[in-house]
C-alpha positions as CSV (number, residue, x, y, z in Angstrom):
1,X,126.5,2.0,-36.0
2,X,128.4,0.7,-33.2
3,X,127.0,-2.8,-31.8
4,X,127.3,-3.4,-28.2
5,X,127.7,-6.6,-26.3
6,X,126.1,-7.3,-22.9
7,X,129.3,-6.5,-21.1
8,X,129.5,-2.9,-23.2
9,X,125.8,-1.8,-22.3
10,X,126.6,-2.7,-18.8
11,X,129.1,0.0,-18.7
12,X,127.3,3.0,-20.7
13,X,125.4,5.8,-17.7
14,X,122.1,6.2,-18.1
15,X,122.2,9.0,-20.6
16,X,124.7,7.2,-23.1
17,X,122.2,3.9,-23.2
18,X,119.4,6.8,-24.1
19,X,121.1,8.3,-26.8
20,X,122.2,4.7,-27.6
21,X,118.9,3.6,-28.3
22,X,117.8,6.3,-30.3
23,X,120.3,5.8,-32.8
24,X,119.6,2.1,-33.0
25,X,116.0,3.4,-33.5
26,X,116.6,5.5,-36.1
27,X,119.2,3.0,-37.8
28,X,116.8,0.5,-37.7
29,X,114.1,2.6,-39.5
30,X,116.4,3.0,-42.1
31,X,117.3,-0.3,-43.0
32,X,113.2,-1.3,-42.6
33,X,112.5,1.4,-45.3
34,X,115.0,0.4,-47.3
35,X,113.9,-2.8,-47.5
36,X,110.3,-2.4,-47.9
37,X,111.1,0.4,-50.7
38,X,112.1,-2.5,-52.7
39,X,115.9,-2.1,-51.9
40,X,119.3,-4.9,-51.3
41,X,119.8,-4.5,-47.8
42,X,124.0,-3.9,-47.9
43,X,124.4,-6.4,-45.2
44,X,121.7,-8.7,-44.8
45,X,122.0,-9.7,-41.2
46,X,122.3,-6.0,-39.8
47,X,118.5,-5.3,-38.7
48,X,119.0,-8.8,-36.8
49,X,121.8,-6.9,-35.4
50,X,120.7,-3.6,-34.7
51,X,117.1,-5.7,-32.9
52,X,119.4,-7.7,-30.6
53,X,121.1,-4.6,-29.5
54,X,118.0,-2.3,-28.8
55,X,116.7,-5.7,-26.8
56,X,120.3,-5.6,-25.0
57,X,119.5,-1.8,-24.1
58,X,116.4,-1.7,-22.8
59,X,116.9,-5.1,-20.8
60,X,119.4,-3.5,-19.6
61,X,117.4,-0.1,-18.4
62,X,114.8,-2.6,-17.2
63,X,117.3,-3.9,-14.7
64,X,118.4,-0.8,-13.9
65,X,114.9,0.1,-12.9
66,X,114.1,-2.5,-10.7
67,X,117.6,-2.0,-8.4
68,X,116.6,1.6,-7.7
69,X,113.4,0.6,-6.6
C-alpha cells in the first residue's frame, strides 16, 4: 500500500482521498488481524504507518470541509 506524505494527500481530488482511505482501512484490518491471530507482523512499523496516513487523510478532508463552508 502506497504511503502518502502531507504534500501527496494535498494533491489527491476528493474521490481519490475516499478510495484512499478505504484501502488504508482495509490494510489496516489486515495487519490488526494478523497480529491478534497470533501472527509476525512482516514489517513491524507498518500499522504505525498505515495510522499516520489515514490521520493525514481525513485531516486533510477535515480541512477541506471547513474552506467550503
Amino acid at each position: 500500500m502506497a504511503i502518502f506524505r502531507a504534500h501527496e494527500v494535498r494533491q489527491l481530488s476528493n474521490v481519490e482521498l475516499d478510495e484512499q482511505l478505504e484501502k488504508l482501512r482495509i490494510d489496516l484490518m489486515q495487519a490488526r488481524g494478523k497480529v491478534s491471530a497470533g501472527g509476525a507482523p512482516e514489517n513491524p512499523g507498518h500499522i504505525r504507518v498505515v495510522r499516520r496516513t489515514i490521520a493525514r487523510i481525513i485531516t486533510e478532508q477535515n480541512a477541506r470541509r471547513v474552506k467550503q463552508a
